[in-house]
N, C-alpha and C positions, 0 to 999 in steps of 0.2 A: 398058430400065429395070430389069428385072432383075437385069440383074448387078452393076448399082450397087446394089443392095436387098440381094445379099449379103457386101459391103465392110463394111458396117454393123455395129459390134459388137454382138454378143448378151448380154442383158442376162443375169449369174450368178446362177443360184439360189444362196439365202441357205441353209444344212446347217440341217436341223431343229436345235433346241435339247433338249437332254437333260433331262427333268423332274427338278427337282430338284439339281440341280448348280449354283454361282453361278459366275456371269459368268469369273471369274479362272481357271474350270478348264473350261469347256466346249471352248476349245481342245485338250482330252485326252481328250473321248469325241468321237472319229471312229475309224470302221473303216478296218482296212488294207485294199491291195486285194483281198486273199484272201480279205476280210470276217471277219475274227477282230479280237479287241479286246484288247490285256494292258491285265491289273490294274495301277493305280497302283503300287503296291508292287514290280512288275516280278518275280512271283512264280509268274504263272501266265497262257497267254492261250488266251481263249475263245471263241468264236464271237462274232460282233456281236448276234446276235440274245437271246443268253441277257442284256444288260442290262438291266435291270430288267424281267424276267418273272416275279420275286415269288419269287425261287428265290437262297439268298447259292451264290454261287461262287466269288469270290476271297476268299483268307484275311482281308485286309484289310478288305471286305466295299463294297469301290469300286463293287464290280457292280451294287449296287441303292439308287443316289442318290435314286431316288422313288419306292421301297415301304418299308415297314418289316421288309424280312427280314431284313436281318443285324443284329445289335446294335450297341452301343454306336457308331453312325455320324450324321450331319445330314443334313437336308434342310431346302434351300433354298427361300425363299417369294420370287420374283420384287417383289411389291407393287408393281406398276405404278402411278405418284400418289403414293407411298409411298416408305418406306425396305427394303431389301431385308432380312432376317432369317433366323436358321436355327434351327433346330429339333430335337429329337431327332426321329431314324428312327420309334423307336417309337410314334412321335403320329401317323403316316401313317396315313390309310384305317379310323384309330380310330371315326368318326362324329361326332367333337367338332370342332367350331369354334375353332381356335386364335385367340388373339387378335392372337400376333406375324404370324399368315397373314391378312391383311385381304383378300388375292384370294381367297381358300379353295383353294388348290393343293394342302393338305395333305390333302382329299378327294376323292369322285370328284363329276363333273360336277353341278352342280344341286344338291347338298349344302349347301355356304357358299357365300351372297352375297358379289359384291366391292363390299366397302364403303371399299377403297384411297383414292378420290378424299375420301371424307368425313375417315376416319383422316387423310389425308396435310394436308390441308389444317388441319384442329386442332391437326393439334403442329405445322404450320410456325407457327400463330399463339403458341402454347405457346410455341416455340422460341424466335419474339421476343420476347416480351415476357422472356423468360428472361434472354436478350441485352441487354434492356435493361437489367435490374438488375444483369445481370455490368458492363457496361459504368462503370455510375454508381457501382458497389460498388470497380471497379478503380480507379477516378478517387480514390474517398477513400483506400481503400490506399496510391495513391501519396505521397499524402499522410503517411500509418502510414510507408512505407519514407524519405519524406526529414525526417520525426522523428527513424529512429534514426540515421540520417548524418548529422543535425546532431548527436546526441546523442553520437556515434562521435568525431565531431570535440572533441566541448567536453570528454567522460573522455580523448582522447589530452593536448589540452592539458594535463588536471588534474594527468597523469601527468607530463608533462615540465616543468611547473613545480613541482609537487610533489618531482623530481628533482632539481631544482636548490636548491630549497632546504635537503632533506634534506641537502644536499654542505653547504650553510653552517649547517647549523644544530648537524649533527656536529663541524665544527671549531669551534662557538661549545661547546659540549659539554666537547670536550675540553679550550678554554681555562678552562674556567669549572671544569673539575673540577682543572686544574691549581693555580689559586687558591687554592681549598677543598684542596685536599693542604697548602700551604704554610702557609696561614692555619692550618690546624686542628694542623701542627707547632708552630705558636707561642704559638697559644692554650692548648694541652698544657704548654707550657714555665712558661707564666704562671702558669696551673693550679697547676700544683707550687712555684711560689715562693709563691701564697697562702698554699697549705697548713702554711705554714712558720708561719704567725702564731700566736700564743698561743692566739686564741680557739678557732681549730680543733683545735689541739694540748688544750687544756683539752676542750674537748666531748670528742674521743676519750678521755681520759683517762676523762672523768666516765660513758662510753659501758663504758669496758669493765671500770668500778667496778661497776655496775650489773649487766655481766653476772654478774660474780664474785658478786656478794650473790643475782643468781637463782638460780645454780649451786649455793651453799651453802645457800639458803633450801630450794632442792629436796630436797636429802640430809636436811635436817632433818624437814621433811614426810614425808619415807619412815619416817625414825626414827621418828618421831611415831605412825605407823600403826602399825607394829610394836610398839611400846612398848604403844600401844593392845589390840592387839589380846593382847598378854599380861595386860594387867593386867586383862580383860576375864575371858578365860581362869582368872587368880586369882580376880575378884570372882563368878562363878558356880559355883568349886569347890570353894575351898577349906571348910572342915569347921568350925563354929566351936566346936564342944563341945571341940576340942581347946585353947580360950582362948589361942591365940598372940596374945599384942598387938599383937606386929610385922606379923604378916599382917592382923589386924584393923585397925591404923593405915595401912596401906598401903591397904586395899580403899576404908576410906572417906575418905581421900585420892583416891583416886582418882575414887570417885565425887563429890565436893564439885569438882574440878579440870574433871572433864567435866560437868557437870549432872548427873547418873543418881542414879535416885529409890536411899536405901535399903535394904537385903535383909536381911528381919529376922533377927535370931539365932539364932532356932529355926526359921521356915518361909520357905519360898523361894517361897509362891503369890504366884499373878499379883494376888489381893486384898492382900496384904500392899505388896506393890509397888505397887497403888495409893494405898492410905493415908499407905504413906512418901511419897511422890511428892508429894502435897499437904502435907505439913510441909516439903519441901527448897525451900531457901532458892535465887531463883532468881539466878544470879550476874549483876552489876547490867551496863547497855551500856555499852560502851569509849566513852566523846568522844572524835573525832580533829581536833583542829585544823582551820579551814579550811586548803585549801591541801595536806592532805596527803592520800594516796589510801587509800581502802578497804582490805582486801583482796580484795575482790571486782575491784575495778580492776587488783588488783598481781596479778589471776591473770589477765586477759581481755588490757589493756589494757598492763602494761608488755612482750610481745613484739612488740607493734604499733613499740612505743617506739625500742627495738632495733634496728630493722631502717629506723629513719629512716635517706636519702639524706641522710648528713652532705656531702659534696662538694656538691648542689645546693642544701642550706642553706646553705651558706657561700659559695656564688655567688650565692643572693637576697637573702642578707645585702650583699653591698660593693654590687650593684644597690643598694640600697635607700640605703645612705651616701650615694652617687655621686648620687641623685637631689637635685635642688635640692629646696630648702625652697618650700612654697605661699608662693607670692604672689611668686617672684624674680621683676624687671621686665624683667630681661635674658631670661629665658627666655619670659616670655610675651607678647614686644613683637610676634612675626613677628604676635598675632595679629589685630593692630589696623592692621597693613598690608596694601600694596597686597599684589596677587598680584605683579606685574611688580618690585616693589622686593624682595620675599623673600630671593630666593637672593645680592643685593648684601648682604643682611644678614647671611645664612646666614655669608659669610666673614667677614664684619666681624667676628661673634661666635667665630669659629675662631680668628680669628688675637688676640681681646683674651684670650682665654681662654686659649691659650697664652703669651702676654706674662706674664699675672697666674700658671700654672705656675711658669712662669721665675724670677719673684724672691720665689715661695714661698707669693703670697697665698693661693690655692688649692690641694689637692691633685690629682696630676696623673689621677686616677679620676676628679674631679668635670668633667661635660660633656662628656666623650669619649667613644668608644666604647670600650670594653675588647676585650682578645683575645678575649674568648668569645663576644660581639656580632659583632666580626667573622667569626667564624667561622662563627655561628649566621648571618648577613645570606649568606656566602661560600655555605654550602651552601644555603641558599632558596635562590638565585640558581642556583644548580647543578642543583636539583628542578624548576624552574622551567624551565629550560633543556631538560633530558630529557622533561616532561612533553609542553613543546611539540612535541618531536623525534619521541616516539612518537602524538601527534596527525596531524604530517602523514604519518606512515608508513603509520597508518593510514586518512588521505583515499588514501593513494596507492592502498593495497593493497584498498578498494573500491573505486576506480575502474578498477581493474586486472579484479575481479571481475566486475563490471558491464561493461564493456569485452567479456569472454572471452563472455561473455552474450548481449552481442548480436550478436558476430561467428561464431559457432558458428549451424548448424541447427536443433541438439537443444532451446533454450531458446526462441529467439523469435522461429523461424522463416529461412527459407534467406536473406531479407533484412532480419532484424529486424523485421518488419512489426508482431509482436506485442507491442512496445515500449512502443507507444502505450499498448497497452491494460492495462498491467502494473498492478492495483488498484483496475483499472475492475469497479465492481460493480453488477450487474444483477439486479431484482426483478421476480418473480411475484405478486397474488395471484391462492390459490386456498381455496376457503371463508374458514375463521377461519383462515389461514393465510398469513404472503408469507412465499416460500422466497427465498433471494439467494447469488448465489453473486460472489465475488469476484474475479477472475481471477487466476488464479496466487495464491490465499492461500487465504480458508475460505468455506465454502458455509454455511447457517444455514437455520431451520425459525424461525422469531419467530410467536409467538401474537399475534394482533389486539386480543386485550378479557386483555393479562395473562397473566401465567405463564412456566412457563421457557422459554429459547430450547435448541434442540437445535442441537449442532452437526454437520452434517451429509459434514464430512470435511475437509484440508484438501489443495490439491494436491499430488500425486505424479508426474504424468507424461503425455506424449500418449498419443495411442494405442497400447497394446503390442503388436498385430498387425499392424502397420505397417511400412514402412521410416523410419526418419528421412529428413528430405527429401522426400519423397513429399507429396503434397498430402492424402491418406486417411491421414497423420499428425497431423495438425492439424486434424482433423474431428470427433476425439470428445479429452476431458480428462477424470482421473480424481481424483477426489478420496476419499482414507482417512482411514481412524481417525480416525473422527467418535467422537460420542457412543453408550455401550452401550447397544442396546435392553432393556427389561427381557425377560430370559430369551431373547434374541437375539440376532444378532449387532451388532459397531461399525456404525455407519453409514457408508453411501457414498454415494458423487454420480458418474456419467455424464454428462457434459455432451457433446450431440453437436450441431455446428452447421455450417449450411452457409452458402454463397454469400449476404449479402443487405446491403442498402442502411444497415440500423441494425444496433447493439448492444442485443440484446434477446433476450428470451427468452418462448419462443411455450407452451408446453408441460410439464407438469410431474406425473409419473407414479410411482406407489411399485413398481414391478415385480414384489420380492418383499418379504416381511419388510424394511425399514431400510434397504431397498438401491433409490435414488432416481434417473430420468433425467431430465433440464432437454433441451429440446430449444428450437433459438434459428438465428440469422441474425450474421454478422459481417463487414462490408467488408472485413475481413485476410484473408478468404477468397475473396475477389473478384479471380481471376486476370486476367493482359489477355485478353481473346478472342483476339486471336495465338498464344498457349501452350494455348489448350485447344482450339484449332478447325482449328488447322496441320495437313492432312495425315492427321489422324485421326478427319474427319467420317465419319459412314457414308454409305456409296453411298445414293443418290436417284435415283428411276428414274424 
């Protein structure tokens, strides 16, 4: 029986485990057989024994995974029940109680209780119910992301119908300006044959009669002043003890012509001058005919005169001929018809009106359009034409905007997801206060019982410490150049929100001076559990 008893495999000792070192590296602390051990680093090898005897030895400082002698290195907390964690060296053998060490490894024996199995079993419940809400959060997401793929689809269409039209609306464009060139040559042409007429011929005439008499009326006014201001000159200087008659007949000529009181023959005081003053006779007011102008008019009012648009007088003039007399039956019969019968009218009166042209009844102006109407109808038609053209260019070129919007990262996320929520706005209150921020536009501070609203900034950008793409891009939102606090600075808004089932916002904080964070929940942030749980859980022991 024996020797069958030594057939029997012998069961291997399992190699102690290294304090402090996790699972992934214990395979590299075993001694060679000469019992020396190299440093990780492959820098230096030292006895087996000097590993963790409280002493650093290799450069690297691999040698003491479970004391705290060498610096800036980790140590490993097994957390059996638990999640495994690590730790700075320097926490080892400290006499505190780490909380990521739920075994208490990071002490010596009898130190910390292992509280692993309580720890572990809390956050696996934690963990679910965390799960849950990712899970229900991603569900509505999906929803946010086949928003902007319907939404992707309906701006491409806008885009390529918007495309095709712009193709016909440009060549309707071009026809309609080709019109308006041709029409508006002949309408010019007409133009210049009016002008030929008397009355317009007479007005210019009478126009630049007018100017001529301002022209001259002006020079005389100059002279006038001058003249004035000489005989002015004579009536305060001349001497009269000298008895010139001629200068004496002249001064008060002068002054009878301008109103100016007397100046007596011997004194020249300001008393004298008032006395005379009340004897001169005041010269009596000019009557001007009705109908004729002031001179107050003929100085304000005749360069207004002047500068009349004769050419669009004498085109509101033949309009005005050309228009039938109130009460013609022919012209006001469409208006006691049907609608359906009209336009059978509309020719019937084309063609009688040209008949009556023909043998003279009427003049060929009366009921027609004139070249200037058509050309005025030719270019509406033309404005009309461009205006539309540059409407759908610009449906196009926002949907082109809005398009690059959602198919980019940077705006609304790596699947658009934030689409949905583009002017979705969400309120706090807090005291006499609801704060609200808008997404993607402006944040506000609104008083409850009245007063002004502060505005509190409005958005700028995701997170700038960030990668684009990164999901801790899309976790905090900044909004600027709010309103200036008194003797502080613009105001700002933080908006920083995580994974959850609604649109809402949990928290509302002034940090510093005018500078404000909103903290909240949003299902766009609600990834699948597949992307966040793939391969990057931490080890559970």
């Amino acid at each position: 029986m024996i020797p069958w008893l030594l057939l029997l495999p012998l069961p291997v000792a399992r190699a102690a485990e290294v304090v402090g070192v996790p699972p992934s590296l214990q395979a590299s602390y075993a001694p060679s057989a000469s019992g020396s051990w190299k440093c990780l680093d492959g820098s230096k090898e030292i006895p087996w024994k000097f590993v963790n005897d409280d002493s650093c030895d290799c450069p690297d400082g691999s040698d003491e995974p479970g004391t705290g002698a060498c610096p800036n290195t980790y140590f490993y907390c097994r957390n059996e029940g638990h999640t495994g964690a690590n730790i700075p060296s320097s926490r080892v053998r400290d006499g505190l109680c780490e909380p990521e060490c739920c075994d208490g490894s990071d002490e010596r024996p009898g130190v910390c209780e292992n509280i692993c199995v309580e720890v572990g079993k809390e956050y696996r419940k934690k963990r679910a119910e965390e799960l849950k809400i990712q899970k229900t959060g991603a569900k509505i997401r999906s929803t946010y992301v086949a928003f902007a793929e319907k939404e992707k689809k309906r701006l491409e269409g806008v885009i390529q119908t918007s495309s095709q039209e712009i193709t016909v609306r440009e060549k309707e464009v071009a026809r309609l300006q080709d019109i308006a060139d041709r029409t508006e040559s002949l309408s010019a042409a007409e133009l210049e044959y009016k002008k030929e007429s008397p009355l317009y011929q007479s007005l210019l005439e009478h126009r630049d009669a007018l100017k001529s008499l301002q022209r001259e009326h002006k020079k005389h006014l100059e002279r006038e002043k001058t003249l004035s201001e000489i005989l002015d000159a004579l009536r305060t200087g001349y001497n009269p003890n000298y008895q010139d008659m001629a200068v004496l007949d002249a001064v008060r000529g002068w002054e009878y012509l301008a109103g100016l009181p007397h100046i007596n023959d011997v004194g020249k005081d300001a008393s004298a001058e008032t006395e005379d003053d009340e004897e001169t006779d005041s010269e009596p007011e000019e009557v001007i005919p009705e109908g004729e102008w002031t001179p107050v008019q003929l100085e304000k009012d005749l360069p207004k005169l002047l500068k009349t648009d004769y050419v669009s007088l004498l085109l509101e003039h033949d309009e005005h001929v050309s228009t039938p007399a109130e009460g013609s039956m022919l012209f006001e019969l469409s208006n006691y018809l049907p609608d359906a019968l009209i336009p059978q009218y509309e020719d019937f009166k084309d063609t009688l009106l040209g008949w009556m042209e023909t043998i003279g009844v009427i003049r060929p102006s009366v009921g027609v359009s004139t070249g200037r109407c058509k050309a005025t109808h030719a270019q509406q038609a033309l404005n009309d034409a461009k205006n539309s053209l540059r409407k759908v260019e610009k449906e196009k070129q926002t949907a082109e905007e809005d398009l690059q919007k959602i198919s980019d990262s940077i705006t609304f996320g790596p699947q658009g997801e934030w689409k949905k929520l583009d002017g979705t706005c969400l309120e706090k209150d807090v005291g006499d206060y609801t704060y609200e921020v808008c997404l993607f536009g402006a944040s506000k501070q609104k008083p409850k019982k009245g007063g002004t609203t502060f505005n509190l900034g409005k958005f700028s950008s995701w997170n700038p410490d960030a990668e684009p793409g990164t999901p801790e891009y899309y976790e905090k939102q900044m909004y600027t150049k709010g309103t200036k606090c008194w003797n502080g600075p613009e105001r700002s808004l933080l908006l920083v929100m995580t994974c959850g089932t609604e649109n809402v916002i949990h928290t509302v904080a002034e940090l510093e001076k005018c500078q404000y964070q909103f903290t909240g929940t949003s299902p766009a942030l609600c990834l699948p559990v597949s992307e966040t749980n793939g391969g990057a859980q931490r080890e559970e022991l």
